[in-house]
C-alpha positions, 0 to 999 in steps of 0.5 A: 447475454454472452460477452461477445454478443452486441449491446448498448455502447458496444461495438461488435465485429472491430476486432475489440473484445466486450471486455476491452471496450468496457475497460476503454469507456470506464478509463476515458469517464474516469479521465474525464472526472465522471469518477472522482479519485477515491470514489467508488464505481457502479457495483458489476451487477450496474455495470453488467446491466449498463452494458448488457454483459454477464457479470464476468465480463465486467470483472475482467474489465475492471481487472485491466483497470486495476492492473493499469493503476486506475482503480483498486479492488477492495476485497468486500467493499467494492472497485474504487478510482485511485488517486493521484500519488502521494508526494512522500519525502525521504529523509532524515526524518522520515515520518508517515502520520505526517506525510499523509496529514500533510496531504490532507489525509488521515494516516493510520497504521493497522497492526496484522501480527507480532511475534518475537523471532530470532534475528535474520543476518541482514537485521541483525546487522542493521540492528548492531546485533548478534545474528539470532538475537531474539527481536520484535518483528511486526507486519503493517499496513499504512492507509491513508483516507482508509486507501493502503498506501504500504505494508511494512515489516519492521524489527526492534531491539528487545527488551528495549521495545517489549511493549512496542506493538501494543502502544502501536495497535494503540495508537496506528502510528510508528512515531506515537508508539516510539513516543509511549516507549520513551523514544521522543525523536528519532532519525533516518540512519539509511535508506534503499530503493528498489523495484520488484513485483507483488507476490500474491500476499503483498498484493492482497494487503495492498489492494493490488493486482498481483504481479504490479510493481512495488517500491521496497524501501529498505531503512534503520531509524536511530534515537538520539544517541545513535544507537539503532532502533528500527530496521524496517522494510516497506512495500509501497504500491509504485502508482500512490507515491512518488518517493522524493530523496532529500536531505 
């Protein structure tokens, strides 16, 4: 059937496309708790049947959802209702695993790439190195409850951190893998916010729409003694957390 035919809890003919009043009704049962957050949606072959549309039709639907921030696409598995943000404190002791297990979710950390590059300017600063000094640089991304929550490049120091994304593809956490290093503890040096959009990669780790704001949050993480350990920029998907600056 075509997108602009009439169909069951459709309305033909009110200037409203077939698309945008599947978007409407999916968005008033998600707000009524029909769906739950987290919880999976109908497959877009139900949700075609259901409202008697062609399976275009449904993906541009649940596109406006994703783009709204109220569902998230995820690339072979299905459409799920976002949940409410995560409250995410940043401080001096910034520390991911238990931000999430604090929330009563599971954190962990996938390891996308690792590779030894020289030294940007801007890193190297952070890191009291000489520009084009060989570090460490990983790509991430942090889940929580299997949802990405953020994707992150991070650089260290080497040949401080020569085993660093071993005992982090190990281990799915920053503070376990700095553990297994010989770093027990460590600190937030500094720390800037801001706002752009996701460019098609970033989107993609994200489970985003391309174009959706990300919060980039730039850091450098010292051990005990000062010395700089961590220079790290973080994506986070604006609409799963509320950053919270403290002490």
């Amino acid at each position: 059937m075509d997108a602009q035919e009439q169909a069951p809890g459709l309305v033909r003919g009110e200037g409203l496309t077939a698309w945008r009043q599947i978007a409407d009704a999916l968005s008033v049962e998600i707000a009524a708790g029909r769906y739950a957050a987290g919880q999976q949606l109908p497959t877009e072959s139900a949700l075609a049947a259901r409202f008697s549309v062609n399976r275009h039709t449904v993906r541009r639907a649940l596109a406006s959802l994703a783009e709204n921030g109220l569902v998230r696409a995820s690339q072979g598995r299905g459409t799920f209702v976002e949940g409410a943000p995560l409250s995410y404190p940043i401080g001096t002791r910034t520390r991911f695993s238990e931000i999430v297990a604090g929330a009563g979710r599971e954190a962990w950390g996938d390891l996308l790439a690792a590779a030894t590059v020289p030294a940007a300017p801007e890193q190297a600063a952070a890191l009291a190195l000489a520009p084009g000094t060989p570090v460490l640089e990983l790509l991430t991304v942090h889940r929580a409850d299997g949802a990405p929550l953020s994707t992150a490049l991070t650089w260290l120091p080497l040949p401080r951190f020569s085993g660093f994304s071993e005992a982090y593809a190990a281990r799915g956490s920053i503070t376990r893998a700095f553990a297994a290093c010989g770093v027990a503890d460590y600190t937030r040096l500094s720390t800037r916010v801001r706002a752009r959009p996701a460019d098609a990669a970033e989107a993609s780790r994200l489970d985003i729409a391309p174009g959706r704001v990300v919060l980039v949050v730039s850091s450098v993480n010292v051990d005990p003694a000062g010395a700089p350990i961590q220079a790290n920029r973080t994506l986070f998907a604006a609409d799963r957390v509320e950053l919270v600056i403290g002490g």
